[in-house]
KOLKOLLUM-30581 format. One record per residue (C-alpha): x, y, z; residue number from 1. Coordinates in Angstrom, 3 decimals. Layout:
<pt xx="X" yy="Y" zz="Z" k="NUM"/>
...
This chain:
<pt xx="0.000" yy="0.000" zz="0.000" k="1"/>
<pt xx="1.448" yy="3.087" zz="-0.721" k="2"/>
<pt xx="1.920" yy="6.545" zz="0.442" k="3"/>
<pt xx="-1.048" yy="7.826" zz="-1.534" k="4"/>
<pt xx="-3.313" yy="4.863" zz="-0.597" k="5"/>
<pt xx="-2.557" yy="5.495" zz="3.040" k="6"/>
<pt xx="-3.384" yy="8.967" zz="3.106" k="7"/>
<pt xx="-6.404" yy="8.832" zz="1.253" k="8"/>
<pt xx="-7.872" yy="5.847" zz="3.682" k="9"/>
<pt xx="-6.722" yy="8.518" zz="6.912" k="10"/>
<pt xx="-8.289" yy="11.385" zz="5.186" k="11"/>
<pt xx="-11.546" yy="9.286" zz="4.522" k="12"/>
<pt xx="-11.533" yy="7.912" zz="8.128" k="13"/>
<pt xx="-10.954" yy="11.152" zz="9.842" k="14"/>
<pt xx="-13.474" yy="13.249" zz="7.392" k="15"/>
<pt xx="-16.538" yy="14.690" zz="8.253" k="16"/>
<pt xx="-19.221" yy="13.203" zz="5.911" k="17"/>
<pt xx="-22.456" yy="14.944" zz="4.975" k="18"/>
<pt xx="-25.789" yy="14.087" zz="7.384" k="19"/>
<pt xx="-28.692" yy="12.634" zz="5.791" k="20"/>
<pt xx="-32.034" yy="14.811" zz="5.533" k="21"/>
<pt xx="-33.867" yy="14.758" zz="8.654" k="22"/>
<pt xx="-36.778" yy="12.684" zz="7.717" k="23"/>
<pt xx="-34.360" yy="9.863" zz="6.568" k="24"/>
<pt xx="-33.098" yy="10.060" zz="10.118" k="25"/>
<pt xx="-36.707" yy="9.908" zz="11.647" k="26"/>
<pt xx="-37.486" yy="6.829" zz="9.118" k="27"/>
<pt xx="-33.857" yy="5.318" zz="10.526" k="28"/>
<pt xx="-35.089" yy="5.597" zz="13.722" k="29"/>
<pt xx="-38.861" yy="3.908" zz="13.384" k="30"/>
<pt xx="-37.837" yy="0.811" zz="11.496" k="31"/>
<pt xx="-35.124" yy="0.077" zz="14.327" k="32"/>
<pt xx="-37.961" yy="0.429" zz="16.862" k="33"/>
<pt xx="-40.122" yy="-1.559" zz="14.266" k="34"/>
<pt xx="-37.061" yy="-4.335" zz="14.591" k="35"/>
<pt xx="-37.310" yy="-3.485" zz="17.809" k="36"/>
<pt xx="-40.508" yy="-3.745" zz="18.924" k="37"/>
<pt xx="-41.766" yy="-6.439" zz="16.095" k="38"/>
<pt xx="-41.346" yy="-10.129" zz="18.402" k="39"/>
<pt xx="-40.247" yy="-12.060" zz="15.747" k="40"/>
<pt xx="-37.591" yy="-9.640" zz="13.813" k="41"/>
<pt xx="-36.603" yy="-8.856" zz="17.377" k="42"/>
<pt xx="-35.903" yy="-12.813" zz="17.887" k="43"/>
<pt xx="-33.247" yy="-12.405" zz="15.012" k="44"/>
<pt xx="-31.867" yy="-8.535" zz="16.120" k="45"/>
<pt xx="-31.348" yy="-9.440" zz="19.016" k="46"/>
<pt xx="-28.365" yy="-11.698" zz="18.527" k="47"/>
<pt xx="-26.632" yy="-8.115" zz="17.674" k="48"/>
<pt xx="-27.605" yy="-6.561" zz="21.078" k="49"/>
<pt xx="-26.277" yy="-9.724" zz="22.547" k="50"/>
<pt xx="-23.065" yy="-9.667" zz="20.947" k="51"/>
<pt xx="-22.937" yy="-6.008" zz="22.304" k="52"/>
<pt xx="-24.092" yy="-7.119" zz="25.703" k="53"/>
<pt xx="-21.325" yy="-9.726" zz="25.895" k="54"/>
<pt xx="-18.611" yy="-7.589" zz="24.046" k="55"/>
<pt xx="-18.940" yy="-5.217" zz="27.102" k="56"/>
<pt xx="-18.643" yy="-7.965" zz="29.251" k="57"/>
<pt xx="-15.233" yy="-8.411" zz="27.802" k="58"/>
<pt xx="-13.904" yy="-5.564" zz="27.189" k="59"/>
<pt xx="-14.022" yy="-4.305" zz="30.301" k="60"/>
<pt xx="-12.996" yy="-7.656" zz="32.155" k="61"/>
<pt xx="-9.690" yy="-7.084" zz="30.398" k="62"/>
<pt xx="-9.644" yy="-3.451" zz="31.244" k="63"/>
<pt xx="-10.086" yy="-3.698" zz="34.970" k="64"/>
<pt xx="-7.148" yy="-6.445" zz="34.996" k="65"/>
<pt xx="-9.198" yy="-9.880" zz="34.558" k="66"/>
<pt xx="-7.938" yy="-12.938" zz="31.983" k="67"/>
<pt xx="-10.596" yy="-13.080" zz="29.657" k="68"/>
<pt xx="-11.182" yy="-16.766" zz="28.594" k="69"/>
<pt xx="-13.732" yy="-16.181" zz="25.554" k="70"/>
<pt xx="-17.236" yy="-15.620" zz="24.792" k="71"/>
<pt xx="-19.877" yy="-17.470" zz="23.987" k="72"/>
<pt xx="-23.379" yy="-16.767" zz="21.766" k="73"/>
<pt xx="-26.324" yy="-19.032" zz="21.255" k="74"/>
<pt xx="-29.056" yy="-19.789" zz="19.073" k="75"/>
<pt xx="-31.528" yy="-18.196" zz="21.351" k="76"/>
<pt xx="-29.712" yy="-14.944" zz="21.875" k="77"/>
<pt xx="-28.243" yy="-15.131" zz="25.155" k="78"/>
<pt xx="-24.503" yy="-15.364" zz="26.148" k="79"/>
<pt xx="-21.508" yy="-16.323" zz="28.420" k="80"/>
<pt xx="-18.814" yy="-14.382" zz="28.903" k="81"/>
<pt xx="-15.783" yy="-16.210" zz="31.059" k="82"/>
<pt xx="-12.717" yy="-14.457" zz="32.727" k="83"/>
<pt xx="-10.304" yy="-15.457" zz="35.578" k="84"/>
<pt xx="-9.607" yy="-13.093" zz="38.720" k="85"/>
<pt xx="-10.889" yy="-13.101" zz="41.882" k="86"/>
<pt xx="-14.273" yy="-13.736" zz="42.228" k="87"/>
<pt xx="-15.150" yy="-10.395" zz="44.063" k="88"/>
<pt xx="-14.023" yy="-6.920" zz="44.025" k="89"/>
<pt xx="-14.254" yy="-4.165" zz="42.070" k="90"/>
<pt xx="-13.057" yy="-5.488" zz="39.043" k="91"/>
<pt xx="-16.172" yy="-8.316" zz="38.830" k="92"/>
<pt xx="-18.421" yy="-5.852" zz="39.612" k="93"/>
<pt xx="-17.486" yy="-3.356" zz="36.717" k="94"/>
<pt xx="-17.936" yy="-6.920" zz="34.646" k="95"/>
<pt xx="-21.233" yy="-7.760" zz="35.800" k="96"/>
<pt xx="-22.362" yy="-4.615" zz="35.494" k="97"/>
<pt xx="-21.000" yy="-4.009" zz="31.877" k="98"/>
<pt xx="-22.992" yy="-6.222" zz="29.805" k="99"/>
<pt xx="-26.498" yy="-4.760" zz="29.959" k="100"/>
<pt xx="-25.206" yy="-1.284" zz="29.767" k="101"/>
<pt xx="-23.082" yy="-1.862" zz="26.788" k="102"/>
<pt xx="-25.534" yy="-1.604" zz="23.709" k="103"/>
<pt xx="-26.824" yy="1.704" zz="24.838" k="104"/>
<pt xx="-23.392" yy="2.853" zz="25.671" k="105"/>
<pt xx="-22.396" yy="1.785" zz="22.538" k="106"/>
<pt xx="-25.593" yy="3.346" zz="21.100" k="107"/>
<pt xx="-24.849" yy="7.064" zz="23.160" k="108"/>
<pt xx="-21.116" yy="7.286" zz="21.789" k="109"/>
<pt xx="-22.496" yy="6.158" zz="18.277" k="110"/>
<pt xx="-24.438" yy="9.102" zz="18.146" k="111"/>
<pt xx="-22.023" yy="11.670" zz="19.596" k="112"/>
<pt xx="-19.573" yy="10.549" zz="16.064" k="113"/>
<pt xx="-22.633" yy="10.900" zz="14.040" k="114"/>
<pt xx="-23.446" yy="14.347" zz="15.842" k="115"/>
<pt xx="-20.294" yy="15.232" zz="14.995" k="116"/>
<pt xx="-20.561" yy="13.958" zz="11.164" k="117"/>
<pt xx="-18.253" yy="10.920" zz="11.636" k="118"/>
<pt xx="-20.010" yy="8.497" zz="9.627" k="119"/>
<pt xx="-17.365" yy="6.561" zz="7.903" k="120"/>
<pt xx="-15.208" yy="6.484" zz="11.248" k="121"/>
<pt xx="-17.984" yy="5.097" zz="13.219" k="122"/>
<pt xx="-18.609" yy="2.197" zz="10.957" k="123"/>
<pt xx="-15.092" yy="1.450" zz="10.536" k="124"/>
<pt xx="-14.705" yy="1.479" zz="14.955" k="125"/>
<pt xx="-17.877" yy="-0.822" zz="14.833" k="126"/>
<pt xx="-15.915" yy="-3.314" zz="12.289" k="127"/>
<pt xx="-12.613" yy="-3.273" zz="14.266" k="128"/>
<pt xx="-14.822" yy="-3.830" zz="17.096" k="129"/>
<pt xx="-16.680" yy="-6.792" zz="16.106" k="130"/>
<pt xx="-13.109" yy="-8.311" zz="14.247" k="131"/>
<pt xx="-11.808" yy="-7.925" zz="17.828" k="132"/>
<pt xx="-14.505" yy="-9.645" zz="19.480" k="133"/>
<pt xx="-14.370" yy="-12.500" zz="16.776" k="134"/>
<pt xx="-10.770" yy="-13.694" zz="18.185" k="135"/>
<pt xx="-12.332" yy="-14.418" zz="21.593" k="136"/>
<pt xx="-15.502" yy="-16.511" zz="20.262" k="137"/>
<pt xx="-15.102" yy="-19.883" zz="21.102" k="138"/>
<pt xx="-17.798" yy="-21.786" zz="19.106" k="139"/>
<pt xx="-19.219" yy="-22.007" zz="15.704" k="140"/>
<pt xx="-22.513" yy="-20.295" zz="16.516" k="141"/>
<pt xx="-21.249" yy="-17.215" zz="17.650" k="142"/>
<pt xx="-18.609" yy="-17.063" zz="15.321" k="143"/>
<pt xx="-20.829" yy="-16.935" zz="12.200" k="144"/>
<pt xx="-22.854" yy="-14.301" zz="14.063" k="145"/>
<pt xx="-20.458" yy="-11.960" zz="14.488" k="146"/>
<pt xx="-19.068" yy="-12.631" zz="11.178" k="147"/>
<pt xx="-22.201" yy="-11.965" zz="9.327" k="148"/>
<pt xx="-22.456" yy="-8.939" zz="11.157" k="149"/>
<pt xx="-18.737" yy="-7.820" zz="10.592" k="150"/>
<pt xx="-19.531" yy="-8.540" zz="6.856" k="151"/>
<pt xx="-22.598" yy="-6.249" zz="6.990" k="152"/>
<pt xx="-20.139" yy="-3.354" zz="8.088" k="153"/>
<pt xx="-17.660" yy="-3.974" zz="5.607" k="154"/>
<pt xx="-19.572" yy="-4.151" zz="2.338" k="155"/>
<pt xx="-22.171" yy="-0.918" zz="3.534" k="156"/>
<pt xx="-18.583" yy="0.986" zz="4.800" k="157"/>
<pt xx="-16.410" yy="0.179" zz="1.129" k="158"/>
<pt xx="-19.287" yy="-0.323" zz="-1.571" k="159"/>
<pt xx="-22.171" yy="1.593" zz="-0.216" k="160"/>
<pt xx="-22.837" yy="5.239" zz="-1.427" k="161"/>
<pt xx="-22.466" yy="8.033" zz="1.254" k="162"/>
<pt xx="-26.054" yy="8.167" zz="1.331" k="163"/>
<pt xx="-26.871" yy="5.057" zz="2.143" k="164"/>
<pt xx="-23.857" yy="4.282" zz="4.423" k="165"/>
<pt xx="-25.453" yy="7.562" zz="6.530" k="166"/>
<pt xx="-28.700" yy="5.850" zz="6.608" k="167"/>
<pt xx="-27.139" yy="2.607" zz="7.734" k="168"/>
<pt xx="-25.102" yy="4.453" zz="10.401" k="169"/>
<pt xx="-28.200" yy="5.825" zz="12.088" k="170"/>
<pt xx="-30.386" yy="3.106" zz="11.981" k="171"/>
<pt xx="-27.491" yy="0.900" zz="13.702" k="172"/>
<pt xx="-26.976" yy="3.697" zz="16.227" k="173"/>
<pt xx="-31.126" yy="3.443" zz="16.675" k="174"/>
<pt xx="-31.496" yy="0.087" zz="17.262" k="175"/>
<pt xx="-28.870" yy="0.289" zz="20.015" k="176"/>
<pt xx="-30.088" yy="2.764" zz="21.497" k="177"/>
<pt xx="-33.297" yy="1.248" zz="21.333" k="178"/>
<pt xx="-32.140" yy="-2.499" zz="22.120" k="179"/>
<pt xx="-30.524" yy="-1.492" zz="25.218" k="180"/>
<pt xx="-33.668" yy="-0.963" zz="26.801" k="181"/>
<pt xx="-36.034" yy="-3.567" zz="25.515" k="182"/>
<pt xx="-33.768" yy="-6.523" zz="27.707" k="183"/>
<pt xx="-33.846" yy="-4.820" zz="30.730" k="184"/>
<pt xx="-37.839" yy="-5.042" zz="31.124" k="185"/>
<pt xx="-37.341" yy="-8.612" zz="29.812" k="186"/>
<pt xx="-35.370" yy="-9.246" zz="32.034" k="187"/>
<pt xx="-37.450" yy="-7.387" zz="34.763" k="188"/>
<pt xx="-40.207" yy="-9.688" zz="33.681" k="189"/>
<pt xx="-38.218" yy="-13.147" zz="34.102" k="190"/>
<pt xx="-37.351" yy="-12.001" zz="37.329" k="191"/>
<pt xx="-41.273" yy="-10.971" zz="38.343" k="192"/>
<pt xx="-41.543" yy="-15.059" zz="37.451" k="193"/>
<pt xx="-38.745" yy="-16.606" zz="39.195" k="194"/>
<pt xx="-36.632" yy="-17.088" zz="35.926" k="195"/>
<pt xx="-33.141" yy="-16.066" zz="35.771" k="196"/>
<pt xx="-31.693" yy="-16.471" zz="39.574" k="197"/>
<pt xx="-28.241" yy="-16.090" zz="37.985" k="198"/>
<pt xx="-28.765" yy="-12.862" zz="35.773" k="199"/>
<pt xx="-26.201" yy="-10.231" zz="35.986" k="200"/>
<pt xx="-28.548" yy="-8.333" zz="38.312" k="201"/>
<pt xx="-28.760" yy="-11.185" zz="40.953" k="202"/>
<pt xx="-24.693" yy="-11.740" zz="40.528" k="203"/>
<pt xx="-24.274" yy="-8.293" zz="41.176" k="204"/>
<pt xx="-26.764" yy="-8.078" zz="44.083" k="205"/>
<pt xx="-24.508" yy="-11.135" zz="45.530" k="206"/>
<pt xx="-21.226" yy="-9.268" zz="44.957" k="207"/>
<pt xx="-22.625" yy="-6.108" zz="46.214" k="208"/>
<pt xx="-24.794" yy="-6.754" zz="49.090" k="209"/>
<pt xx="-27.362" yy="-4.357" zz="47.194" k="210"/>
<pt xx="-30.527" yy="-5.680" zz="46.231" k="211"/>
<pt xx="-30.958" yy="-7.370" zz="42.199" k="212"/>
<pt xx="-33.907" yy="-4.821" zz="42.031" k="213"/>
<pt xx="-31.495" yy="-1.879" zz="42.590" k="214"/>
<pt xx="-29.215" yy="-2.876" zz="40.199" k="215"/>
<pt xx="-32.541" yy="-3.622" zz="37.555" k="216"/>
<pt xx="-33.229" yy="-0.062" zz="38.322" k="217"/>
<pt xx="-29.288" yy="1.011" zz="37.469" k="218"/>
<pt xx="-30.131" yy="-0.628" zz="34.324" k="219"/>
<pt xx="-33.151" yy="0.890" zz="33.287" k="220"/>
<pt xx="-31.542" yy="4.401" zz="34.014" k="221"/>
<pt xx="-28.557" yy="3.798" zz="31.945" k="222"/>
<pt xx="-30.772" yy="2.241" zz="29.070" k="223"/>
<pt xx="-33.405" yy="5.245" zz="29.448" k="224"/>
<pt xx="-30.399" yy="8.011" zz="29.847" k="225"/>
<pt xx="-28.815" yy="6.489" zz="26.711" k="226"/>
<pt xx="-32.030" yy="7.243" zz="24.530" k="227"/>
<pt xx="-32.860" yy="10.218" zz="25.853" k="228"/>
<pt xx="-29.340" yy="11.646" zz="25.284" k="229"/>
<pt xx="-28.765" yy="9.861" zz="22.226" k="230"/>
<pt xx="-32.284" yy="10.025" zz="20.417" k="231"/>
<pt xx="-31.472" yy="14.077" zz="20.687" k="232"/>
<pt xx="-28.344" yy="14.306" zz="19.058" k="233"/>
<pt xx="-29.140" yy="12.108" zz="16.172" k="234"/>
<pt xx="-32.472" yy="14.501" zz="15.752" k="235"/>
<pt xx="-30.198" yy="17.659" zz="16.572" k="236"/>
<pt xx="-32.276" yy="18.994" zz="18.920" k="237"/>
């Protein structure tokens, strides 16, 4: 790759790209709550909020200090995340806590770049992301579903038109935003039944000493927060 080559991927990368209209930004927006709110397109979208889920698992395991072993996705959208280090502490607790905070997280800083007109660079962070995320996956399952997603990325970010690669960009930044907070009232709901003793809000209620419904409530904040904040600067308000 030469000089020229290089420079013209850094310019593109670092550019600011042109926003859509505001209406395509809207219509971005309603089909990911359509995905969103649709049961059985949300069966299928929500493998993406669960690679997100478990991604933040991981990420910051290894950034408080903890081995991280691999990852895990299955066929009905849920996830396992394993890392070594003491089984208490701060840094489990900042793992517990990361995975059902990650896709709106993901889905606020998403939509500070695109505030900011950085379409191309988001989509390329999202791909480097997911090819990241792909070395730790330790069975077949999960590997084609984060490759079929990573593939997504790559052919809208290098063969789409600007136009459409906006569009994409928002309505990925949507869903998240959107898809962090549909699994916390699912999970809300599992727990009104008895279901899901081990959840991440239980685990941290063990950890912590604080009650599983405190840290449900946590959740809902960040998820609520997320779309608040986010939902206004995609609509520039």
């Amino acid at each position: 790759m030469d000089s020229t080559t290089t420079a013209g991927i850094w310019d593109r990368l670092t550019g600011i790209q042109t926003e859509p209209d505001w209406r395509l930004v809207v219509a971005a927006g309603l089909v990911a709550l359509a995905v969103v709110a649709v049961r059985p397109v949300w069966r299928v979208a929500r493998n993406a909020v669960t690679i997100a889920h478990e991604g933040g698992h991981g990420l910051i395991a290894l950034l408080s200090g903890r081995r991280l072993d691999g990852i895990t996705l299955h066929s009905d959208t849920s996830g396992v995340t394993v890392s070594r280090g003491k089984p208490y502490g701060l840094g489990m607790i900042l793992t517990a806590a990361a995975g059902y905070t990650a896709p709106s997280l993901l889905g606020l800083g998403g939509a500070v770049l695109l505030s900011a007109h950085r379409i191309t660079l988001l989509l390329w962070l999202a791909t480097a992301l997911l090819a990241v995320m792909l070395i730790m996956i330790r069975n077949a399952y999960g590997v084609l579903t984060v490759v079929l997603t990573g593939a997504v990325f790559v052919l809208v970010s290098w063969f789409a038109p600007s136009e459409v690669q906006a569009v994409f960009a928002y309505a990925v930044v949507w869903f998240l935003l959107l898809g962090g907070v549909r699994p916390v009232f699912e999970l809300q709901a599992k727990r009104r039944h008895g279901g899901a003793p081990d959840s991440d809000a239980d685990q941290l209620g063990r950890l912590t000493h604080v009650h599983p419904v405190v840290w449900l409530l946590f959740f809902h904040v960040v998820a609520l927060s997320s779309l608040v904040g986010g939902g206004t600067r995609l609509l520039g308000l």
